[in-house]
GUVOZA-943139 format. One record per residue (C-alpha): residue in one letter; z, x, y. Coordinates in steps of 0.5 Angstrom, whole numbers, plus 500, padded with zeros to 3 digits. Each point is the difference from the previous one (the first is absolute). Layout:
BEGIN
AZXY...
END
This chain:
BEGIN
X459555304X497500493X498507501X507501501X502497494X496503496X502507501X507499501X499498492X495506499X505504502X506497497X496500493X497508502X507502500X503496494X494504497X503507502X508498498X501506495X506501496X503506497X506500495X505505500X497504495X493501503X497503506X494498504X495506502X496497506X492503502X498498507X492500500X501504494X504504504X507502497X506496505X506500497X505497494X503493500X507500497X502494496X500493504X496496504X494503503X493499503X494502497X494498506X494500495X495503500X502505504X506502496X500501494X506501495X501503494X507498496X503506496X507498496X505506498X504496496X500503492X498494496X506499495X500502493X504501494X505506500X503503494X507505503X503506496X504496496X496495498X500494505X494496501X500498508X495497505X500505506X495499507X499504505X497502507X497506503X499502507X494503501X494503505X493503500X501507504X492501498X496495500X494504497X504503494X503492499X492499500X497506496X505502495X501493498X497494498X505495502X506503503X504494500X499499492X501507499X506500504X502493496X499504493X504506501X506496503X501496494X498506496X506504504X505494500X500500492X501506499X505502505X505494499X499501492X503507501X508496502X503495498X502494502X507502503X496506503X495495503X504495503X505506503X495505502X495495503X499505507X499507496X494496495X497497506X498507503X499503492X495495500X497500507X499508498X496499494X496496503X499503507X497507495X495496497X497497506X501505505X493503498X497492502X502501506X505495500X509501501X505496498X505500504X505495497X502498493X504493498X503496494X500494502X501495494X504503493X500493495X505501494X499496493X505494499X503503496X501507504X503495505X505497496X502507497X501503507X504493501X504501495X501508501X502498508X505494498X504505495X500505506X503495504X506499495X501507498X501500507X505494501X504503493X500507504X502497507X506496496X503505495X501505507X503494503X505499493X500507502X502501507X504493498X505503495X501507504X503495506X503497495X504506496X502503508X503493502X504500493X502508501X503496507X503495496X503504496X504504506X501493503X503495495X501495506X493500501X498497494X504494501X498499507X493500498X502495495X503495504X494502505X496497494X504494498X499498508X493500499X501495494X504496504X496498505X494499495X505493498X500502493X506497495X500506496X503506503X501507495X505504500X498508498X505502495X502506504X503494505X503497495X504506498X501501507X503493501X504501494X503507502X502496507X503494497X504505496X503503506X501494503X505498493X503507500X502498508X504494498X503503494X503505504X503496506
END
């Protein structure tokens, strides 16, 4: 029973041992006896020493200091994705291909994102990412090496940039507030001109549209009701009439 004790904790121990974990930017090349097995992708893993033995290669691009064409100064990061298709040029060509990978991929990334501003950079992510993977895929193709994929992953703008491009976003938004409420005055005014042209040929409209709205007032429970000077001549011109009536009888 103690035997057994003791291996069940050896064993959980031979195993905590073996846990390996790899971030989402590193890969993790694993010998079998020396011998080539596979790649492990980011996670948890199991790495069974000393049998297995694996290599970690991290395709992130460290981040730097960029300068745009028009002069703005931004942190950029990005990642590649790459693979070793000659495994005896990556180790003849080269004396670290990984290093050599690293550099030229930093290298690239600057002088690339430095050719664009920063609305190009922001809106044409897509199109510099395979610029960049190009470039890098040229230079390392005699190690023995193909990039396959390219990412920005992280752009970080000075505090001061941040504020401006809030300013200019919140001014956007009010030219279009200001635009969306002229076309409403607009739109407003052209219903408006149409309705009086109907008045116009209508008369009677205009007063049933008046008492419509001295309605409405009077179910509000005000004590001031105001009459339209078109009414009171109305009114008047009716009084009038009536006089007129009992004059002639």
């Amino acid at each position: 029973m103690q035997w057994t004790f003791i291996l069940g904790v050896a064993v959980l121990v031979y195993l905590a041992v073996s846990i390996r974990v790899l971030r989402q930017y590193e890969r993790g090349v694993v010998f079998l006896l020396g011998r080539f097995e596979g790649i492990r992708g980011p996670g948890l893993t199991l790495i069974f020493v000393p049998f297995q033995q694996m290599v970690r290669v991290s395709l992130q691009i460290p981040s730097q200091k960029i300068i745009t064409k028009d002069n703005v100064s931004i942190d950029i990061a990005a990642v590649a994705y790459y693979r070793i298709s000659d495994p005896e040029k990556a180790v003849i060509a080269i004396e670290n291909v990984y290093e050599a990978i690293n550099q030229i991929s930093q290298t690239t990334v600057r002088n690339v994102v430095g050719r664009f501003s920063l609305d190009q950079l922001l809106a044409e992510t897509a199109n510099i990412n395979e610029q960049i993977k190009d470039v890098i895929d040229r230079h390392t193709e005699p190690w023995g090496t193909q990039v396959t994929a390219v990412e920005i992953k992280d752009i970080v703008l000075p505090d001061n940039m941040q504020r401006a491009m809030a300013r200019e976003a919140e001014a956007e938004r009010e030219r279009r507030a200001k635009i969306v409420a002229a076309e409403g005055e607009y739109q407003a005014a052209v219903k408006l001109g149409e309705a009086a042209d109907i008045i116009t040929q209508h008369p009677v409209a205009l007063q049933l549209r008046t008492l419509q709205t001295m309605a409405e007032i009077s179910t509000e429970k005000n004590s001031t009701i105001i009459f339209p000077a078109q009414f009171m001549t109305t009114v008047q011109e009716a009084v009038a009439m009536l006089k007129t009536d009992s004059s002639s009888k």
